[in-house]
C-alpha positions as a printed Julia matrix, in Angstrom:
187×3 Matrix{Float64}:
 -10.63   -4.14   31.57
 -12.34   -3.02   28.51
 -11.08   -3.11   24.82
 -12.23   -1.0    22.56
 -11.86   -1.59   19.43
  -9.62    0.44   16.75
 -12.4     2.45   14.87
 -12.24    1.05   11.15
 -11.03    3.26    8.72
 -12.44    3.45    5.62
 -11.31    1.49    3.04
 -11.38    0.84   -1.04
 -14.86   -0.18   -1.07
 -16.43    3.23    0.56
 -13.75    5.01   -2.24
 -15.72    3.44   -4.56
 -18.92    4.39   -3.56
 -17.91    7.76   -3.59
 -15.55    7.4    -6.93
 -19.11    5.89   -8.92
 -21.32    9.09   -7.68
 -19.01   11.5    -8.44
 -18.36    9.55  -11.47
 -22.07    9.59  -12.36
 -22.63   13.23  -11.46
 -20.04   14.3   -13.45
 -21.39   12.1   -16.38
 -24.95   13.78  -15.96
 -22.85   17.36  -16.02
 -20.48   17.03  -19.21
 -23.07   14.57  -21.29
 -21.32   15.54  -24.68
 -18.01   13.69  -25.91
 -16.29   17.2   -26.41
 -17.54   18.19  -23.0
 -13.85   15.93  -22.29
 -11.85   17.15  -24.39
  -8.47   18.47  -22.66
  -4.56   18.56  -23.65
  -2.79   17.1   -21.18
   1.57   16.61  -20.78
   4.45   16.57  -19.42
   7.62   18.44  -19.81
  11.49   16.74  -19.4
  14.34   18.88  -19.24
  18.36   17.47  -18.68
  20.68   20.5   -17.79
  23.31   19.51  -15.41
  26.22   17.34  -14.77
  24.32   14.54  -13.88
  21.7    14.38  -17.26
  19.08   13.02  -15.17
  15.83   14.08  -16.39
  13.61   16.03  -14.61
   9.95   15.95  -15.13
   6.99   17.94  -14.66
   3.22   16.85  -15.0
   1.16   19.6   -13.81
   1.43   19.96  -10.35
   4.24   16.64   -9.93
   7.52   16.36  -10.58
  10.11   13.47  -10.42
  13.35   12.27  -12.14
  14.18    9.61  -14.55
  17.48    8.03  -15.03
  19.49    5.5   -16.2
  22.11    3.42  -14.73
  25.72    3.18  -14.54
  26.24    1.54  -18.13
  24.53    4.16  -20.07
  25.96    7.01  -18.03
  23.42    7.54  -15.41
  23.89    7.63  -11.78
  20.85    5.55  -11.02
  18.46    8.68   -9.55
  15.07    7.68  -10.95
  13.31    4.76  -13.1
  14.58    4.34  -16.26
  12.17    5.25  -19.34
  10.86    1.27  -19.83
  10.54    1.54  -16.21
   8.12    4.83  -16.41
   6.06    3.02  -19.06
   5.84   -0.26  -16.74
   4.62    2.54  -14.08
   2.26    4.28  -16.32
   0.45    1.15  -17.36
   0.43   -0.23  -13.69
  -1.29    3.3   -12.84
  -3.74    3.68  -15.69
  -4.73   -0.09  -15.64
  -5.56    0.14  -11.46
  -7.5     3.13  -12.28
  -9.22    1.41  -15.11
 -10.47   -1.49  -12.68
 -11.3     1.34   -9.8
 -13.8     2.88  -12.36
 -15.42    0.2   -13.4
 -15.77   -1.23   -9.91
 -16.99    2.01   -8.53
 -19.64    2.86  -12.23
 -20.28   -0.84  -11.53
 -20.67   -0.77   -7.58
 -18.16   -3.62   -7.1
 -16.51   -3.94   -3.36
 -12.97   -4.2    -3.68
 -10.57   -3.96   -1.0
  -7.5    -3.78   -3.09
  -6.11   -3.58   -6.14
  -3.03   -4.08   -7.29
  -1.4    -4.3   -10.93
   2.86   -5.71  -11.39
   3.47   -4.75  -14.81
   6.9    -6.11  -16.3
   8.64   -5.83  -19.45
  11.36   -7.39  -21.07
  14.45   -4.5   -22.64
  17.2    -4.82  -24.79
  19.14   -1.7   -24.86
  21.92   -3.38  -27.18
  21.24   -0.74  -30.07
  22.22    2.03  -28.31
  25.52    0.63  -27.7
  25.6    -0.63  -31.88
  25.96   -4.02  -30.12
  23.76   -6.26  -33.04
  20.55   -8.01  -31.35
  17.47   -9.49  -32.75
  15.62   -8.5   -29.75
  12.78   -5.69  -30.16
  13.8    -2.02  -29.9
  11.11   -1.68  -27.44
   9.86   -2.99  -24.53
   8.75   -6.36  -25.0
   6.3    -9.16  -23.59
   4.54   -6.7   -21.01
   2.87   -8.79  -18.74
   0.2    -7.12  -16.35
  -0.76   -9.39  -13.39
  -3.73   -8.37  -11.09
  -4.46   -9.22   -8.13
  -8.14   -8.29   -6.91
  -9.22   -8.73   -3.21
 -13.1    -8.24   -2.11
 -15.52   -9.79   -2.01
 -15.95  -10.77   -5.49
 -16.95  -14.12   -6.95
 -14.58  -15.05   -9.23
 -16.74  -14.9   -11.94
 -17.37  -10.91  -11.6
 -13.4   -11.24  -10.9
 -13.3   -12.46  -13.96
 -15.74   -9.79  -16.06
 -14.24   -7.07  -14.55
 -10.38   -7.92  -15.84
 -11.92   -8.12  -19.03
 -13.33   -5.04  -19.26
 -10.7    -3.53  -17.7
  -8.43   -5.2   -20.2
 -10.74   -3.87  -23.23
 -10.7    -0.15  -21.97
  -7.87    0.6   -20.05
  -6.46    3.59  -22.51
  -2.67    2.81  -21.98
  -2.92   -0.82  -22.69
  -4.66    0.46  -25.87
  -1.89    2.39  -26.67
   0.92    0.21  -26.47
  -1.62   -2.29  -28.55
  -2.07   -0.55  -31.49
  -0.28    1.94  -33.66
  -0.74    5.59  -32.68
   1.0     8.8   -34.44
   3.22   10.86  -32.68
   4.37   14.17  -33.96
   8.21   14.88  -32.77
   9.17   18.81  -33.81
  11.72   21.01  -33.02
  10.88   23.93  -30.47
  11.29   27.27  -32.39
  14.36   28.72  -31.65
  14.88   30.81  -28.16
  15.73   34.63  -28.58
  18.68   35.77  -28.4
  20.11   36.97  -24.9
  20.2    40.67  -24.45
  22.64   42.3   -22.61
C-alpha cells in the first residue's frame, strides 16, 4: 500500500511573499504621500426594540451590544470589546507587513489584546477607575522560523508603527456634529 501524502497547502509564509510584492509594486505605483490619501468609516445605526447597533464598514456589517445590565441582550461585542478587536486586527496586520516588506517567514501570528473597563459612570455609581479602557495589554505570539532576535526587532517595529496602537497612545481630535436635519415627510 502506498501513502501519499496530503499536498501542503500554502501557508503564512508564501502570503507573505506575495503580500511584500504587491506591497512593493504598489509602493513603486503611488510613490507620493497624497497618492494614499482616502476617507475611510463606518456607519452605526440603533432602530428597534432591541438597540443593538448595527454597523456597516464598506462592504461588512456586524452588531455591537451590550449585556444584560446596561439593557442589551448580549448580540454582539460590546464597544471596549470592538476596540480590543480593532487593535488585535490592525496590530497582526502591522507585523504581516513588515514581515512580508521585510521577507520574514512566519507561520502565524496571533495578537490577545485585553483591557480593563469600568462602566460605573454610566450608572452615577462614583469610581476612581478610568472612563476608558484601561491597561491594554497586547500579547503576541509569533511562530516561524525566526530567531528570537528578529522576533524581537520585528515586535518593535511593529509596536512603533502599528497606527491603532498610535492612536490610543497619544491624543487625537475628534470632531462629533450633529447630522443636518432630515426633510420633512411628504405625503
Amino acid at each position: 500500500m502506498t501513502i501519499t501524502p496530503e499536498p501542503r497547502r500554502p501557508g503564512l509564509a508564501e502570503h507573505l511573499r506575495d503580500k511584500g510584492a504587491a506591497m512593493r509594486a504598489a509602493a513603486g505605483r503611488r510613490p507620493a504621500s497624497e497618492d494614499w490619501e482616502e476617507e475611510i468609516g463606518a456607519v452605526c445605526v440603533a432602530d428597534d426594540a432591541t438597540g443593538v447597533r448595527k454597523v456597516r464598514v464598506g462592504d461588512w456589517s456586524f452588531v455591537g451590544d451590550g449585556g444584560p445590565d446596561i439593557g442589551g441582550y448580549g448580540l454582539g461585542p460590546s464597544s471596549p470589546e470592538l476596540l480590543c478587536a480593532v487593535i488585535s486586527t490592525c496590530l497582526t496586520h502591522t507585523v504581516l507587513c513588515i514581515a512580508a516588506l521585510d521577507g520574514l517567514p512566519l507561520d502565524r501570528v496571533e495578537v490577545a489584546v485585553t483591557a480593563r473597563n469600568n462602566d460605573a459612570r454610566f450608572f452615577e455609581v462614583p469610581t476612581d477607575a478610568p472612563p476608558v479602557p484601561y491597561d491594554l495589554t497586547a500579547t503576541v505570539d509569533l511562530r516561524g522560523p525566526l530567531s528570537p532576535e528578529a522576533a524581537g526587532a520585528l515586535l518593535a517595529a511593529a509596536d512603533e508603527r502599528c497606527p491603532m496602537l498610535r492612536m490610543v497612545r497619544f491624543e487625537h481630535a475628534l470632531t462629533v456634529r450633529a447630522a443636518a436635519p432630515a426633510p420633512p415627510a411628504t405625503r
